[in-house]
Steps between C-alpha positions, in 0.01 A plus 500: 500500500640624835504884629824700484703768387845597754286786699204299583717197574672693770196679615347149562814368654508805714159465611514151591778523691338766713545865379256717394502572157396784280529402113559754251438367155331509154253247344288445180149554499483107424426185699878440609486847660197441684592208637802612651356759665264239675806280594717806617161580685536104640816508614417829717653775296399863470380508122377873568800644252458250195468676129285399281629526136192549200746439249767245597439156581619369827879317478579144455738268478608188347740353731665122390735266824742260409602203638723698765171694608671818347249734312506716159293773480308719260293796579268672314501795736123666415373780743799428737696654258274798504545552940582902400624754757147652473370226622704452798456858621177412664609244683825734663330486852516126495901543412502726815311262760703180372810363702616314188446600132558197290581519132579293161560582166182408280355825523689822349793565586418873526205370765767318745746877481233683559340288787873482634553855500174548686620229768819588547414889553279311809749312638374175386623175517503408075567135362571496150504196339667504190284244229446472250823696454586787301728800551454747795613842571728639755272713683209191511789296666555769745180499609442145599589354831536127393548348155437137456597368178615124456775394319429588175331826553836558725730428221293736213457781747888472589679373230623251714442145417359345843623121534599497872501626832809724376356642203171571663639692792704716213149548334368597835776785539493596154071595608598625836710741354216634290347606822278200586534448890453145517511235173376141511574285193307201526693166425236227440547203662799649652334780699566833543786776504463796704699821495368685777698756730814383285468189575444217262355209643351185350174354566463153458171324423266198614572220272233369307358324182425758245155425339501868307665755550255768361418808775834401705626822477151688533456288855847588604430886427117476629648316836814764531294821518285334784749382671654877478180659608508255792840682560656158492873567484606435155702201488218386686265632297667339223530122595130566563473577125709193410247286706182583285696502216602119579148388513364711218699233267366219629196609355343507162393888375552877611261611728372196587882408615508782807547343835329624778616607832455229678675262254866708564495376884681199448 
């Protein structure tokens, strides 16, 4: 048994790569909750905004790797799944003192609008990243500032089935057009493509030997929004992502998996 879920992943990542994080989450009153609050605690994160849930059990996850260190995953979602708007509203002074409001998708839906309306009325910088997938409204995509889906959350959000370099810039339009300013789709081994100011450019990778490949994604997203509030540029601030990324799948496990900051100076 290893800690996880996509939000504490990147808060981890985040952390150990030098920002300072605030995490905004739900747990179970249960033994898996408490214990993550002690590791987020470890790994230097302000736990002052965690919800405790009386009735819902904190989420897991069964997660299997095959032979080409790609994961399946199933989620039983718990109190994550219960992150309401009323609970965020307490925390809106946090949103308004943060450089970089980082989000996923496995708490409500109606959570990550509302939080992105609030954000976006500030000014703030607001990374959605799109996972587990599902469908997303005009007016949420208006409000976010970068979008990072990979290929697969690409091609359901679009429509467009993302093979390539070709068909992932076309995805990338397709979300610029929504209103997103800048849209990364994340290509695996592969790297990175980045719409930004119109242009599309592509991000290669470190090469390495994929151990597992679980957290990749929350490591890229966790090192991005540092990078950002570092005011890295962004292709820069990219690459950087790509970096932790590249080591995170070396390693067995989620959190456990997060470089540190030290480790990307190579």
């Amino acid at each position: 048994m290893n800690p996880g879920g996509k939000g504490a992943n990147q808060a981890v990542a985040a952390s150990r790569l030098g920002g300072t994080v605030t995490f905004i989450c739900k747990i179970g009153n249960d033994i898996f909750g408490k214990q993550s609050v002690e590791l987020f605690r470890e790994e230097g994160i302000d736990t002052t905004y965690i919800v405790e849930d009386q009735q819902h059990p904190s989420g897991v996850a069964l997660i299997t790797v095959d032979d080409n260190a790609e994961n399946c995953i199933v989620v039983a979602s718990g109190a994550n799944a219960h992150l309401t708007v009323r609970d965020i509203t307490r925390t809106n002074n946090n949103i308004e003192n943060a450089s970089v409001i980082l989000m996923q998708l496995e708490i409500p839906v109606e959570t990550v609008e509302y939080v992105a309306s609030v954000a976006a009325a500030l000014g703030k910088n607001i990374i959605l990243n799109p996972a587990p997938v599902c469908a997303l409204s005009d007016e949420l995509l208006q409000h976010l500032s970068i979008i990072t889906p990979n290929e697969t959350e690409a091609s359901m959000l679009t429509g467009i089935k993302v093979i390539d370099e070709s068909t992932a810039e076309e995805a990338a339009r397709y979300l610029h057009a929504k209103g997103i300013a800048t849209v990364i789709i994340t290509l695996g081994a592969k790297g990175a493509l980045v719409l930004h100011e119109n242009v599309c450019t592509h991000v290669h990778t470190t090469i390495v030997k994929a151990v597992d490949t679980t957290a990749a994604g929350d490591v890229f997203n966790g090192a991005l929004a540092v990078a950002l509030a570092e005011n890295k540029p962004m292709i820069g601030a990219v690459d950087f992502a790509c970096k932790a990324a590249a080591i995170s799948v070396t390693r067995l496990g989620a959190q456990a998996s997060a470089p540190y900051k030290h480790e990307l100076n190579f």
